[in-house]
C-alpha positions, 0 to 999 in steps of 0.5 A: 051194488044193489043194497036191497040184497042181503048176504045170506047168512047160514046159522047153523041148527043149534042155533036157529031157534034162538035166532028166530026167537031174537028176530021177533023182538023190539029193540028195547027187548033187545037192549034188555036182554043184553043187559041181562046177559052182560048181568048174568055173564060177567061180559060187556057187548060194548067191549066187544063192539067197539074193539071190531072197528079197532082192530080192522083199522081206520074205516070211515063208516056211516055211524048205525046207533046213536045216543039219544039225549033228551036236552029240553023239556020244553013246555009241553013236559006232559007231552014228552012224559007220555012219549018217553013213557011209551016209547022207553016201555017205562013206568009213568014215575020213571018217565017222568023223572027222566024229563024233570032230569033233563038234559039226561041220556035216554038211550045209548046205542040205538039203531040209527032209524029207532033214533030218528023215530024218537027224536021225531016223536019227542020234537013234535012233542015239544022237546029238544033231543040231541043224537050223538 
């Protein structure tokens, strides 16, 4: 099967504006908006994510997000700051704290190549990163 082809997906026209809108977004505005709308509606994505699989029975799948765990700062703390910082879309004050806090979550529910990207940048940073 040719991976590069992708199922057409038909998104009705009600709906086509938004959808080019969330196509244009970061995965950090994403999780954000997400986070609004579990706010603002009273619901949870995770809820709904992790009954999919349930209900579709025992499927061995390769896991697509991962956690993010930030486990050791190491000695270049200001290195990690400023990656965090960027990455995270962060204030300097919250970065930072986040490093001092170490080991902490830094993001759950990441695509698996954003994972990869971040773990990449903070261990050639001097920081140790656990994704689970």
């Amino acid at each position: 099967m040719d991976e590069t082809k992708k199922e057409e997906i038909i998104v009705p026209e009600k709906f086509k504006k938004i959808v080019e809108e969330v196509e244009k977004m970061s995965v950090l505005d994403l999780n954000e908006l997400v986070k609004v709308f579990e706010k603002k509606f009273g619901v949870s994505a995770t809820a709904v994510a992790a009954a999919g699989p349930v209900a579709a029975g025992p499927v061995a799948e390769e896991k697509s997000t991962f956690t993010v765990e930030l486990t050791d700062a190491g000695a270049q703390k200001i290195a990690i700051i400023k990656v965090v910082k960027e990455v995270l879309a962060l204030g300097l004050k919250d970065a930072k704290d986040k490093v001092d806090a170490a080991p902490i979550v830094l993001v759950e529910n990441m695509k698996k190549e954003d994972a990869e990207n971040l773990k990449k940048s903070i261990e050639a940073a001097g920081g140790k990163v656990a994704l689970k």
